[in-house]
N, C-alpha and C positions, 0 to 999 in steps of 0.2 A: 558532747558527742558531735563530731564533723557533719557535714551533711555529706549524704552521697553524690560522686560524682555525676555528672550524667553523661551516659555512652554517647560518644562522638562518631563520625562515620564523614569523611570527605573522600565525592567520588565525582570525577569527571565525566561529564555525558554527551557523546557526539552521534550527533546525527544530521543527517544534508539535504532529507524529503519532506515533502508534506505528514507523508504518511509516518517517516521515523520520527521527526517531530513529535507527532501525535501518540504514537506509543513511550516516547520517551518520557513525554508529558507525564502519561499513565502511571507509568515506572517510578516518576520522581515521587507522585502523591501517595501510591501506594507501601513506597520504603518508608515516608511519614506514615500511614496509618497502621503498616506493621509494628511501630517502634514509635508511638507520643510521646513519650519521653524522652527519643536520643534528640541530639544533636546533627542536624545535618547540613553538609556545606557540600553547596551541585553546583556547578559549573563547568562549560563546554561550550559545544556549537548548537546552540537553540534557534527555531522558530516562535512563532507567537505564542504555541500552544506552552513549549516548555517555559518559555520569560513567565507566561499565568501561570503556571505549577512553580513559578521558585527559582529558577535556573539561572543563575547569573553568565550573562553571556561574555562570550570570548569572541568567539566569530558567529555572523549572524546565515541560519543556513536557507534564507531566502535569495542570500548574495551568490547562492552555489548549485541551486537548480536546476539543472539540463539537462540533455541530452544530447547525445550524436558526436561524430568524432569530426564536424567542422567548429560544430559550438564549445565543443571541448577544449577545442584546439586556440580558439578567440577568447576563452577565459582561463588557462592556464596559467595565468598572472594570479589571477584573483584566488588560485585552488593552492598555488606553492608558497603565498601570502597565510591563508588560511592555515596549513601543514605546517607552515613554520611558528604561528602562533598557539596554534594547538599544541606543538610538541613543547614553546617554550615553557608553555603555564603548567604543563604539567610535571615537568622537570623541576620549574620553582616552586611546585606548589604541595608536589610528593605526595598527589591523592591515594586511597587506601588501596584505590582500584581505576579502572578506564573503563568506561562501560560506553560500548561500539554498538550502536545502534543502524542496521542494516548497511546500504551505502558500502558496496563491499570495495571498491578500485580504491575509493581514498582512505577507509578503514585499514582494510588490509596493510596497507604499506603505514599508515600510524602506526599500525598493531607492532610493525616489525622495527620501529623506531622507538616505543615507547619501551618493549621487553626489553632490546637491548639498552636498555636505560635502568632494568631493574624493576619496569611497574608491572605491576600484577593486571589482565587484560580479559576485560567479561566481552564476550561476544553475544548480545542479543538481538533476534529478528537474523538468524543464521544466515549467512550468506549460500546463494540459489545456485551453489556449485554444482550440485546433481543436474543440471540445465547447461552450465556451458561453463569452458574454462576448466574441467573439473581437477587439471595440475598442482590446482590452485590448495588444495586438500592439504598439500604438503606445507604450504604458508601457516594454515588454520592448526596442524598437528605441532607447526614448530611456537609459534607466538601467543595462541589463545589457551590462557587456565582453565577458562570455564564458557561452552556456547552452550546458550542456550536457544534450543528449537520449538518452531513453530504450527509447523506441517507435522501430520504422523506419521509419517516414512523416513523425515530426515533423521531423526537416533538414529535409527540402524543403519541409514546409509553412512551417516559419517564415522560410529563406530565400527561398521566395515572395512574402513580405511584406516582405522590405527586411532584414531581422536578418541582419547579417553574420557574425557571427562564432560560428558555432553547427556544434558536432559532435555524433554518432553515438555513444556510447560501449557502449551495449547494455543491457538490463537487468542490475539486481545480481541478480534470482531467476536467471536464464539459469546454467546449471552448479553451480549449489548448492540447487537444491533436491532433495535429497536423504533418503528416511526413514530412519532409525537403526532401525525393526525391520521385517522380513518381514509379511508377511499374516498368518500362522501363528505368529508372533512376539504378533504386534499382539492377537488374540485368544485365546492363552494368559493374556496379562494381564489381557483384560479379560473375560475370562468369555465369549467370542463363539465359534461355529461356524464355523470358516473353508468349511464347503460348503456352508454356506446365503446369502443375497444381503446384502449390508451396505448402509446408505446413509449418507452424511458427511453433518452438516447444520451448514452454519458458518454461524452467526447474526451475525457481526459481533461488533466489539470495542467501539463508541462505545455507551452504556447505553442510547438512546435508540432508537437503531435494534434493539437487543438486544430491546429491552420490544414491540417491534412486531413485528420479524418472526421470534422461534420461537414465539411460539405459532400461527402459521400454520403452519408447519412444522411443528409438533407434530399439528396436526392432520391433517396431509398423512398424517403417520407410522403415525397413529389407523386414517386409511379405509381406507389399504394394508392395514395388517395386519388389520383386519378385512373386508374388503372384496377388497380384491385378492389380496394374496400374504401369506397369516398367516407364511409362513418368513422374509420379509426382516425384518434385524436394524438399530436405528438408534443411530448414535451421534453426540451433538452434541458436538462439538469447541471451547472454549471459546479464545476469543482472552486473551493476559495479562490483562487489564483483567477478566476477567469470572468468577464464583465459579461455585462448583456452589449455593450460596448462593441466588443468586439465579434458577438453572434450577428449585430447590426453590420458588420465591416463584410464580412463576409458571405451575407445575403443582397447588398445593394444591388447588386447585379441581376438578381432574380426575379422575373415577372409573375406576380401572383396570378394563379387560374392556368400558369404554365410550368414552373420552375419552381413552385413551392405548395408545401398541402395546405389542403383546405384551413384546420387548425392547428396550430402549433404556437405553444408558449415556451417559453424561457424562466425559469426558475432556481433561484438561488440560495445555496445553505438548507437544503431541499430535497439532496437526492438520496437519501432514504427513503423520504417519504412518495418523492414521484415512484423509483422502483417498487415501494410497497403494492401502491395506487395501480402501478401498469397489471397491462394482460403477458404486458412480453417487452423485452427492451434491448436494445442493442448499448455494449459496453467494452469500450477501450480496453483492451489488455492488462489484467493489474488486479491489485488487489479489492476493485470496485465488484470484480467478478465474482469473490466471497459474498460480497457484501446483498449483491444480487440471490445465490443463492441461499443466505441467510434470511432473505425474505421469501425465499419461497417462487420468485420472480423466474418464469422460462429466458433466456437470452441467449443471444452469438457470440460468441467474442469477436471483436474485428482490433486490426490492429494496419497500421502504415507506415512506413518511415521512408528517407531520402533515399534514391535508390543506391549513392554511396553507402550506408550505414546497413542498409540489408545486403547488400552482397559482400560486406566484408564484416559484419558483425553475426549478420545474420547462419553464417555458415560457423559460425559457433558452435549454435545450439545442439542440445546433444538430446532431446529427451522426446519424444513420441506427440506432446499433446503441449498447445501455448500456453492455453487458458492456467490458471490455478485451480479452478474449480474444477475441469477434465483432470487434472493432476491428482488432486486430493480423491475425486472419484475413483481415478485409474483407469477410468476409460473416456470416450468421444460424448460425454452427455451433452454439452453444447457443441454448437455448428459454431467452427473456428472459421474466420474469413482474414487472411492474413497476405498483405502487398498487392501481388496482383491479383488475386481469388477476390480483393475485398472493390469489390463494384458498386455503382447504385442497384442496379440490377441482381447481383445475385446476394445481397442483402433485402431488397425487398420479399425476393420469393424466400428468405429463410424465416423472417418478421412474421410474413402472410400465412409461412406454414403452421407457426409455435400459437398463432391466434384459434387455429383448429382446436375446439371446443375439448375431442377426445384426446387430441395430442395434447395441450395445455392439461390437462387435471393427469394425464401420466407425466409428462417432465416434471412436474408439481412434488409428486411424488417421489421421484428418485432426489429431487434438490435435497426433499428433506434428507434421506437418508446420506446423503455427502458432506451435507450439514453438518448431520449428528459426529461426524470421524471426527471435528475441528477441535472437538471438548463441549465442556458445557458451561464457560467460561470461568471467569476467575484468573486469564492468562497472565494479567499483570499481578495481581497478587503473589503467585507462585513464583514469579519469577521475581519480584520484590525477597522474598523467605529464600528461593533459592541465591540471589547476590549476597544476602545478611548472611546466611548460613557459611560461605566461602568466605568472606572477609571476617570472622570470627573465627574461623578454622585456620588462614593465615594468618590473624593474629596470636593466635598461642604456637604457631607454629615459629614465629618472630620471635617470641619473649621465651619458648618453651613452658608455655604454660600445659 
């Protein structure tokens, strides 16, 4: 008697962010624990996270992180380098599928390179067309088989527009964000007071946005403690990409006992758990802002860019509220401070107000309920069952089985 074969599955996986990294990462382990027995061959555009899950890389996508349309403009070598080696490998390499991990300007136009090539094309971490661009719908109805979503509004908004074939699968933060120390944990290490006020200040992980918006934050930090509340304690929570290096570059210039607070630390690989720890935290634009409200954590969103990149990107945007966590809510539950709204000054009095005792335990409140919308996690699982489910469905649809 033969042995049985074992089920094969090769699929291409690209992604260009920290954070699609990290979901892709997810994605690659969980189509293994869907299927220990098949066979599987991944390969694409990885970060660190996907090389550790498996992923053999093609183009590596820490070479392709940025932002703004001058830096875009200065790496545009390195982007049609990249597009042209991604679309090679996957023409010689005839995966079962392409699986497009967020990153929508240079997905999209893979997207539309690789169909008319013949490949079958999963769209995961849906692109935020409901936000800006939304023309854009008609790329996602003509190239993508199968998107799947993330937020609980996008189903219906994309099958409003004609996109057939689009699921719900939930956020991957939904049930794992989780912190590894206590409050009192958290500030035994780092030298902190668990009975005085904390505040998380997550500046972002892209250098550019980093270089803009903590030293607003820093100053935020400055008024409070001199000015408002000398007891609140600040710690800035550093994203992988970012050193205490460069938190050093950009305080040289500041006189302590003038230009910076009483305490503040720097912490890295951490900011789950500093957000857990704070009373209230201010956080960069993005999806840190889930991450925040997944703990429970009151925060602003604040956000800045070059003032090129807002007055010609910025007039994009199509949708009521920046934050994701205002989004997923549906309404203003965080105070958004965005370009020139976002000051030292009108950051401090928005910090100073979410540490109010009776305002703090209601925001508390509503996060969870904004929370609960995201799922209850399981995101990448689903969406593992949901890609297998598709590529088995094109496959008897190939052979007529």
């Amino acid at each position: 008697m033969s042995e049985q074969v074992a089920e094969s599955f090769r699929l291409m996986l690209v992604a260009g962010e920290e954070s699609g990294d990290a979901h892709a990462a997810a994605l690659a382990r969980a189509l293994r624990e869907a299927e220990p027995g098949a066979r599987f061959e991944l390969f694409g555009s990885t970060g660190a996270a996907m090389a550790r899950a498996g992923v053999e890389s093609v183009v590596r996508e820490e070479d392709l992180a940025i932002t703004g349309l001058v830096e875009i403009a200065r790496a545009l070598p390195r982007f049609w380098a990249a597009y042209r080696a991604l679309k090679r490998a996957a023409v010689e390499r005839r995966p079962d599928a392409v699986v497009l991990v967020d990153w929508p300007d240079f997905n999209l136009a893979l997207a539309r390179a690789l169909r008319r090539r013949g490949l079958r094309v999963i769209y995961y971490i849906s692109p935020q067309l409901w936000a800006w661009r939304s023309h854009r719908v008609r790329q996602v109805r003509r190239d993508v088989d199968l998107l799947l979503t993330i937020l609980p509004f996008e189903r219906e908004w994309y099958a409003a527009r004609g996109v057939e074939h689009v699921e719900f699968v939930g956020h991957p933060l939904a049930g794992s964000v989780t912190p590894r120390l206590t409050r009192e944990e958290f500030c035994a290490r780092h030298n902190l007071n668990p009975s005085r006020p904390i505040v998380a200040l997550l500046p972002g992980s892209r250098r550019k946005e980093f270089e803009r918006i903590l030293p607003v934050m820093l100053d935020a930090a400055a008024l409070i403690s001199w000015r408002d509340n000398p007891e609140v304690q600040f710690v800035v929570a550093l994203a992988s990409r970012r050193s205490p290096a460069e938190v050093d570059d950009l305080t040289k210039w500041r006189c302590v006992g003038s230009g910076m607070p009483n305490v503040l630390r720097v912490v890295e690989g951490e900011a789950r758990e500093a957000l857990a720890a704070a009373d209230a935290a201010a956080v960069c634009s993005g999806t840190a802002t889930l991450e925040a409200a997944l703990t429970g954590t009151p925060l602003v969103v604040v956000y800045k860019e070059s003032a090129l990149n807002w007055q010609t990107l910025g007039r994009l945007i199509e949708v009521e509220h920046y934050g994701l966590v205002n989004l997923v809510a549906g309404y203003r539950l965080a105070p958004e401070l965005m370009q020139d709204d976002f000051t030292g000054d009108t950051l401090a009095r928005e910090l100073t107000a979410l540490l109010d005792p009776e305002k703090n335990r209601d925001v508390r409140a509503r996060l969870r309920e904004a929370a609960a919308r995201l799922g209850e996690g399981g995101a990448s699982r689903r969406a593992a069952e949901a890609v297998l489910a598709a590529l088995r469905r094109w496959k008897e649809e190939r052979t007529g089985g």
